[in-house]
NUMARMI-230990 format. One record per residue (C-alpha): x, y, z. Coordinates in steps of 0.1 Angstrom, whole numbers, padded with zeros to 4 digits, always signed. Layout:
<gukols>
XYZ;...
</gukols>
This chain:
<gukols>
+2465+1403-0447;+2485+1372-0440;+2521+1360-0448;+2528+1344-0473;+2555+1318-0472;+2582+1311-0495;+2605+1279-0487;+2631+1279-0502;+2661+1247-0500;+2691+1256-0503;+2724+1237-0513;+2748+1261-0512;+2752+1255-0550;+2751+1280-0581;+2718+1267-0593;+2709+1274-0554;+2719+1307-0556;+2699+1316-0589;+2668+1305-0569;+2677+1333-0542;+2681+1359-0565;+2647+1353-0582;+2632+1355-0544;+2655+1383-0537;+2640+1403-0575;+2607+1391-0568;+2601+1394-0535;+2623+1422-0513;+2606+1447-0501;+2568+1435-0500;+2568+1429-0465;+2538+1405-0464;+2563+1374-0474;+2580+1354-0453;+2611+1336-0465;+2624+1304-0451;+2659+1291-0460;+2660+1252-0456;+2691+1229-0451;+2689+1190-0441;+2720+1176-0437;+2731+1144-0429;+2738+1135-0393;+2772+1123-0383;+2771+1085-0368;+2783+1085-0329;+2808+1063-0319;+2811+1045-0287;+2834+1017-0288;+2848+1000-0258;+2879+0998-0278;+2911+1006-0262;+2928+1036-0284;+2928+1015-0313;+2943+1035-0346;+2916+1034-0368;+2890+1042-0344;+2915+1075-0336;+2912+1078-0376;+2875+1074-0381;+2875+1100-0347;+2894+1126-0365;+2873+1124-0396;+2841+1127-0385;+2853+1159-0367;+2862+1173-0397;+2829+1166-0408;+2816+1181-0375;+2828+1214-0386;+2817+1214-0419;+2785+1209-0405;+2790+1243-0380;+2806+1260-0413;+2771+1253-0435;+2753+1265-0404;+2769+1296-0407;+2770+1298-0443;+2730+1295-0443;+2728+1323-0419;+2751+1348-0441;+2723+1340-0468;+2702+1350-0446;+2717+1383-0447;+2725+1384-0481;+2689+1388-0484;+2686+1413-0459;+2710+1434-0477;+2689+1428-0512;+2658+1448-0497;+2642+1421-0471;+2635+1427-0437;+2655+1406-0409;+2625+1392-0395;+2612+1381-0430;+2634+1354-0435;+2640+1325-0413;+2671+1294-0413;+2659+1261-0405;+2693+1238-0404;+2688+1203-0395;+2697+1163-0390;+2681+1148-0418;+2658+1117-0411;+2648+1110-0448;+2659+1117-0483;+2665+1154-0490;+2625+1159-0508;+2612+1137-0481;+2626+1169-0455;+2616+1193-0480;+2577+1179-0483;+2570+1170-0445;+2585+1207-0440;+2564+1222-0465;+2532+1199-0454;+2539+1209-0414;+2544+1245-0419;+2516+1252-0448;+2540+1268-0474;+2520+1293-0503;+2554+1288-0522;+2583+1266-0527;+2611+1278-0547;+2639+1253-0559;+2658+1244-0589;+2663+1223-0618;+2698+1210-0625;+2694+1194-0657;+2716+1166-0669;+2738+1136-0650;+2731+1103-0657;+2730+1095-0622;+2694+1110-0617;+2683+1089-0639;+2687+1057-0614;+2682+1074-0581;+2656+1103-0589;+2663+1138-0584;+2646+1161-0556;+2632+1182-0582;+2610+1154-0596;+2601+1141-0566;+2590+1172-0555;+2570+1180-0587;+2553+1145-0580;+2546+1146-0546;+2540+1182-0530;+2501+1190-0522;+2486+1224-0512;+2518+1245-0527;+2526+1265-0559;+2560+1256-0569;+2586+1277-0584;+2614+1263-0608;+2643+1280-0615;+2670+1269-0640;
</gukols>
């Protein structure tokens, strides 16, 4: 019998974190499901200025490695998911981390992901609330909108 696969983004929020225990309850321990844990974040620019030591380029410098180990920290963080899950009942080569350089909007990584790799499942949130969404569109809707070919799971 084949796989089936379960994508599951993750934020690293507590709404994220319900979705993995309803994957966790659900599915640890049926070895015929294949989890995949999804980040995109979004890539750092590179500088190469031909500017000689000048203090805000030493500035922007020191920020964005900061931000270059926050990056390396979320990496990490994904992969102790990953064995959160492990410990809940799943086996280590059920689930997967894919941690990348986003080129689009967070659902726009989410759907060509889910389009590429022929998910059964996709298993993601719904924060309700902030007036924000209502101007820029959350990932939940445009998910609900636009993904083809996949059952999808919402977990508030």
């Amino acid at each position: 019998m084949p796989k089936q696969k379960v994508l599951v983004p993750h934020n690293f929020t507590d709404y994220d974190h319900r979705a993995l225990d309803f994957v966790a309850r659900t599915f640890a321990g049926v070895p015929e499901v294949e989890v995949t844990l999804f980040n995109a974040y979004t890539p750092l620019p590179q500088i190469t200025a031909h500017v000689h030591e000048a203090a805000i380029l030493d500035k922007l410098k020191s920020n964005l490695s900061q931000l270059s180990q926050k990056i390396k920290e979320h990496e990490k963080a994904l992969n102790d998911v990953k064995q959160q899950l492990v410990q809940k009942g799943f086996a280590d080569d059920q689930i997967r981390c894919i941690y990348r350089a986003r080129k689009k909007d967070t659902a726009g990584e989410i759907m060509d992901l889910a389009a590429g790799e022929h998910f059964d499942l996709i298993v993601i949130n719904h924060k309700p609330g902030k007036f924000a969404r209502f101007f820029t569109g959350s990932v939940y809707h445009k998910l609900v909108n636009g993904i083809k070919d996949a059952a999808i799971c919402i977990v508030n």
